[in-house]
NUDOTOR-269122 format. One record per atom (N, C-alpha, C): x, y, z; residue number from 0; atom name; residue in one letter. Coordinates in nm, 2 decimals, decimal comma. Atoms other than C-alpha are relative to their C-alpha. Layout:
BEGIN
     xx     yy     zz num atomo residuo
      X      Y      Z NUM    CA       a
...
This chain:
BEGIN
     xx     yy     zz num atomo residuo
  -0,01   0,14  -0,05   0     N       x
  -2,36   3,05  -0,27   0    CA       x
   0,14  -0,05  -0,05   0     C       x
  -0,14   0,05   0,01   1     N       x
  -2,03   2,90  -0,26   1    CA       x
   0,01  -0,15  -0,06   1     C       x
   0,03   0,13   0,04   2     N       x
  -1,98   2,58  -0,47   2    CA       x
   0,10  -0,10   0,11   2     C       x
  -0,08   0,12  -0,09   3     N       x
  -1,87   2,28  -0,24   3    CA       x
   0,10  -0,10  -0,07   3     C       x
  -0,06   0,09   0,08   4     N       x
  -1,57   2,06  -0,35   4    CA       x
  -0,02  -0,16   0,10   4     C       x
   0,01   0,15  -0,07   5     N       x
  -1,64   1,68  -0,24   5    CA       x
   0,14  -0,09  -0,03   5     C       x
  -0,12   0,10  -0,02   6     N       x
  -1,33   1,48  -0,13   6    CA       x
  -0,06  -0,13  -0,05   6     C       x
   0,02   0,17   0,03   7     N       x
  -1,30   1,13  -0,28   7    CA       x
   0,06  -0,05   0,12   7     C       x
  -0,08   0,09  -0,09   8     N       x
  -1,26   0,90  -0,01   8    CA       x
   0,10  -0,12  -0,07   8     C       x
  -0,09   0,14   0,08   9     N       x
  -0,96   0,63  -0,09   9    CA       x
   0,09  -0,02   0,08   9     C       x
  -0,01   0,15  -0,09  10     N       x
  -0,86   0,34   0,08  10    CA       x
   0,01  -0,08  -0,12  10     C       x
  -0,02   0,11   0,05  11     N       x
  -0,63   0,08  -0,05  11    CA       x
   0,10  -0,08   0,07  11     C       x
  -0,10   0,08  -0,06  12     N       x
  -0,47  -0,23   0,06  12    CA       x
   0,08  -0,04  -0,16  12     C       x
  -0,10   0,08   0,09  13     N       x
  -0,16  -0,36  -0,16  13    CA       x
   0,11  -0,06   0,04  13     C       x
  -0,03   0,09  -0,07  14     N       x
  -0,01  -0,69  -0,08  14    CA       x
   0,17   0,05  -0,11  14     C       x
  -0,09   0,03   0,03  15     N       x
   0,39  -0,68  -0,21  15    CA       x
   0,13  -0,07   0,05  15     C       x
  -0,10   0,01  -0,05  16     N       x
   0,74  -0,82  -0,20  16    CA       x
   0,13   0,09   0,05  16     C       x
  -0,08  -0,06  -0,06  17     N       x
   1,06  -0,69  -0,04  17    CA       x
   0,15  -0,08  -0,05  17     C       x
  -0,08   0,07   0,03  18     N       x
   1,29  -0,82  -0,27  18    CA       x
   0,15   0,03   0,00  18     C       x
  -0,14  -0,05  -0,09  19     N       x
   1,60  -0,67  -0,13  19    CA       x
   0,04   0,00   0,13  19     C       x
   0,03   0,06  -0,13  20     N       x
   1,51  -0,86   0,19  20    CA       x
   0,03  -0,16  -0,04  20     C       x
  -0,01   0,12   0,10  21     N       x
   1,62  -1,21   0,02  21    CA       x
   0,09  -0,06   0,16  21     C       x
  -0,12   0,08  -0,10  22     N       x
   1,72  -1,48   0,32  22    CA       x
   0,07  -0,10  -0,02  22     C       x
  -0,11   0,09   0,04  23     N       x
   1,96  -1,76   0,30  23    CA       x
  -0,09  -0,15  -0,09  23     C       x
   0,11   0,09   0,05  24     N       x
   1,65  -1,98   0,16  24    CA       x
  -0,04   0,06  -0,12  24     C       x
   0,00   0,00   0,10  25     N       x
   1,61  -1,75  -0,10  25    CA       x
  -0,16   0,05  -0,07  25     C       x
   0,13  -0,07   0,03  26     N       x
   1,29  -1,61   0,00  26    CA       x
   0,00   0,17   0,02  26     C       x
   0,02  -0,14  -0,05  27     N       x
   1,16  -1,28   0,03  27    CA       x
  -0,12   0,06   0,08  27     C       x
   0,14  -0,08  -0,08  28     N       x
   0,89  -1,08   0,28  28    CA       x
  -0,09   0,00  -0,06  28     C       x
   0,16  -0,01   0,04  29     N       x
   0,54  -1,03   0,18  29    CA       x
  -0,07   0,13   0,11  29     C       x
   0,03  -0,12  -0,09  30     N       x
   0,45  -0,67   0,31  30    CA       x
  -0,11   0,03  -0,05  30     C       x
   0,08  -0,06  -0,02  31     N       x
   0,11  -0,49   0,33  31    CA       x
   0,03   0,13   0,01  31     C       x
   0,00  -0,16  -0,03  32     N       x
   0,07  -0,12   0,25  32    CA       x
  -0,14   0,00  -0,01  32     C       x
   0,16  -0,10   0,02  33     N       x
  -0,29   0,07   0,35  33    CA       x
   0,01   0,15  -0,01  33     C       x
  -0,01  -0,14  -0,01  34     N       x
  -0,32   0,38   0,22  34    CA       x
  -0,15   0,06  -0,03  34     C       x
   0,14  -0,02   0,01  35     N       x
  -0,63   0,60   0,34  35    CA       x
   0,07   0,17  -0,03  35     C       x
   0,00  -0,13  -0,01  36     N       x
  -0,60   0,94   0,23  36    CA       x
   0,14   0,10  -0,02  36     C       x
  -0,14   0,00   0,00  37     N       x
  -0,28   0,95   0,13  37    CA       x
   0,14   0,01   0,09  37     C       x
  -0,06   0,04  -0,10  38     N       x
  -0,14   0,85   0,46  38    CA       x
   0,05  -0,13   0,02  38     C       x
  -0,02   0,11  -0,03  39     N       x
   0,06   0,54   0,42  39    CA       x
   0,05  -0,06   0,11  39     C       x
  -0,05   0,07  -0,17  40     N       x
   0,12   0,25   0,68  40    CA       x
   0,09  -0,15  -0,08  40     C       x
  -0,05   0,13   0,06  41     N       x
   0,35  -0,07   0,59  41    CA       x
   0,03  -0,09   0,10  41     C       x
  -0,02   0,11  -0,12  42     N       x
   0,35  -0,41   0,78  42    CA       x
   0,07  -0,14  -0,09  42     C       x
  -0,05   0,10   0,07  43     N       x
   0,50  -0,70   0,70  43    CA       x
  -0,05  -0,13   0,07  43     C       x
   0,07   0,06  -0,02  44     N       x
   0,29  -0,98   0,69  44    CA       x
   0,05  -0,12   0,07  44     C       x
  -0,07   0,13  -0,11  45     N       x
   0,51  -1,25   0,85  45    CA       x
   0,02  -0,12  -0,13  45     C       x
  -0,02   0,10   0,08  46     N       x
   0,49  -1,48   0,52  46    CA       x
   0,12   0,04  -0,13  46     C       x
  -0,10   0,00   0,08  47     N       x
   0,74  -1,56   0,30  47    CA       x
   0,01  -0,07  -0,18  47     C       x
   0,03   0,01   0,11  48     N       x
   0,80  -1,59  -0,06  48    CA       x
   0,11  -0,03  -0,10  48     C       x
  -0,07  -0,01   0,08  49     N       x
   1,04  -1,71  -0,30  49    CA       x
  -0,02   0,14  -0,11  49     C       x
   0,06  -0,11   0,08  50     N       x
   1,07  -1,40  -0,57  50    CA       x
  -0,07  -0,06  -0,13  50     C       x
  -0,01   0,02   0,13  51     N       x
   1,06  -1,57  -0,92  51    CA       x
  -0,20  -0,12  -0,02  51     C       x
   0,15   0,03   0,03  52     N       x
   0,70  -1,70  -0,82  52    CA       x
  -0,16   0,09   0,04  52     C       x
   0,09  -0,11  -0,06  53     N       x
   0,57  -1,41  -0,67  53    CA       x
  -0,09   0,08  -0,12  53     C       x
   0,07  -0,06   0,11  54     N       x
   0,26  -1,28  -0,94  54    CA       x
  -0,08   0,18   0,04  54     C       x
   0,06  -0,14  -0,05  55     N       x
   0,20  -0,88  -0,87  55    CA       x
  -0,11   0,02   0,00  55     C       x
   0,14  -0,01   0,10  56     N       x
  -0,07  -0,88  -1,11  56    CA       x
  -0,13  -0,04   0,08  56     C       x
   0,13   0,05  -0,05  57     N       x
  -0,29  -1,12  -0,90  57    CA       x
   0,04  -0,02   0,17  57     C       x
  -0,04  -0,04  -0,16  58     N       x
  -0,11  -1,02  -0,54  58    CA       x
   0,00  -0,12   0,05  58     C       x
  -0,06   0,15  -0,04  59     N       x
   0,03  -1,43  -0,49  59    CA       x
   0,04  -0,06  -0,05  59     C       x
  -0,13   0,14   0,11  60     N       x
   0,24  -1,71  -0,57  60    CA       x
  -0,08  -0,01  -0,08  60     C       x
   0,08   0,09   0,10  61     N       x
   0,12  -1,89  -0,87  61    CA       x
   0,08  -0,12   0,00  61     C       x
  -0,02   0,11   0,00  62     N       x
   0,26  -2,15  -0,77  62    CA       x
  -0,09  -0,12   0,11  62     C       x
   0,12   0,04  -0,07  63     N       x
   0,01  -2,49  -0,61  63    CA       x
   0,08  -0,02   0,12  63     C       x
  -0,03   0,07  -0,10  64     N       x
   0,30  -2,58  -0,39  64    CA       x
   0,10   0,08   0,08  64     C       x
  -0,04  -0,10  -0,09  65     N       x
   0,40  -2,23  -0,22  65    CA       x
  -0,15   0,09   0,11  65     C       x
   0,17  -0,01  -0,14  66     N       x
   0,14  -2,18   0,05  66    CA       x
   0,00   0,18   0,08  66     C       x
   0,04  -0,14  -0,02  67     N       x
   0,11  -1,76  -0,01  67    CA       x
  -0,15  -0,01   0,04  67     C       x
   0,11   0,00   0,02  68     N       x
  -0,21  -1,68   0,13  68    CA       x
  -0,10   0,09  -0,10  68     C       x
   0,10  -0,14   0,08  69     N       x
  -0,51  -1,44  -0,06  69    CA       x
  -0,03   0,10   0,02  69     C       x
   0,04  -0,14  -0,05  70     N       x
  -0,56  -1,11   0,02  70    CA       x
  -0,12  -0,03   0,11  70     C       x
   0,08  -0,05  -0,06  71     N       x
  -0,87  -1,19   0,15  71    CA       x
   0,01  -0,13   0,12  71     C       x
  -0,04   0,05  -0,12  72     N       x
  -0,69  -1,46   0,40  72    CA       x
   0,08   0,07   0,07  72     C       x
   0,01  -0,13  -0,08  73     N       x
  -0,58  -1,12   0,56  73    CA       x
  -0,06   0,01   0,08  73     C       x
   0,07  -0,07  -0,08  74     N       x
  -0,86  -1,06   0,73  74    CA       x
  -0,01   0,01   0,11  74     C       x
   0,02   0,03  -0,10  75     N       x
  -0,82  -1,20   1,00  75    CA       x
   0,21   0,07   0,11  75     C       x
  -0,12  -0,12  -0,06  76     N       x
  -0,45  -1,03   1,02  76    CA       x
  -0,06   0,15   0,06  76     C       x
   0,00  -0,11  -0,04  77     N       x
  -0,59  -0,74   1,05  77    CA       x
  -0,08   0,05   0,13  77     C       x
   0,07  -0,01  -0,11  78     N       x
  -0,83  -0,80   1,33  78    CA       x
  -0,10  -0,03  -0,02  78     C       x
C-alpha cells in the first residue's frame, strides 16, 4: 500500500502599497495580491494612500482621517 501525500490547500489575500508608484499628491496605490496555490494574481484596488501612514502590520492607514478601507470592505470588490 502506497502512502498518500495530502496537499495543503492555501489561499491568501494580502492588501499592499506600491510605493514606487507615488503621484503628484504624494500618494501611493493600494494593490491586492491572491495567492492560491502558489499562483499569484495582482490588482490594484483603485484606492489611494499617502505612504508614511500606510500600517502593513494591520493592512490600513492608521490614520481617522485617511479613508483606506478594511480588508474585509473588499468584498464587495471582489464580487
Amino acid at each position: 500500500m502506497k502512502a498518500r501525500t495530502l496537499e495543503r490547500n492555501t489561499f491568501a489575500i494580502l492588501f499592499y502599497v506600491r510605493n514606487d508608484k507615488i503621484n503628484k499628491n504624494g500618494e501611493v496605490p493600494v494593490y491586492m495580491r491572491i495567492t492560491i496555490y502558489k499562483a499569484k494574481v495582482e490588482y490594484a484596488t483603485g484606492e489611494r494612500i499617502t505612504p508614511h501612514i500606510w500600517n502593513q502590520g494591520k493592512i490600513k492607514g492608521h490614520s481617522a482621517s485617511d479613508c483606506i478601507a478594511s480588508p474585509n470592505e473588499y468584498d464587495n470588490f471582489l464580487g
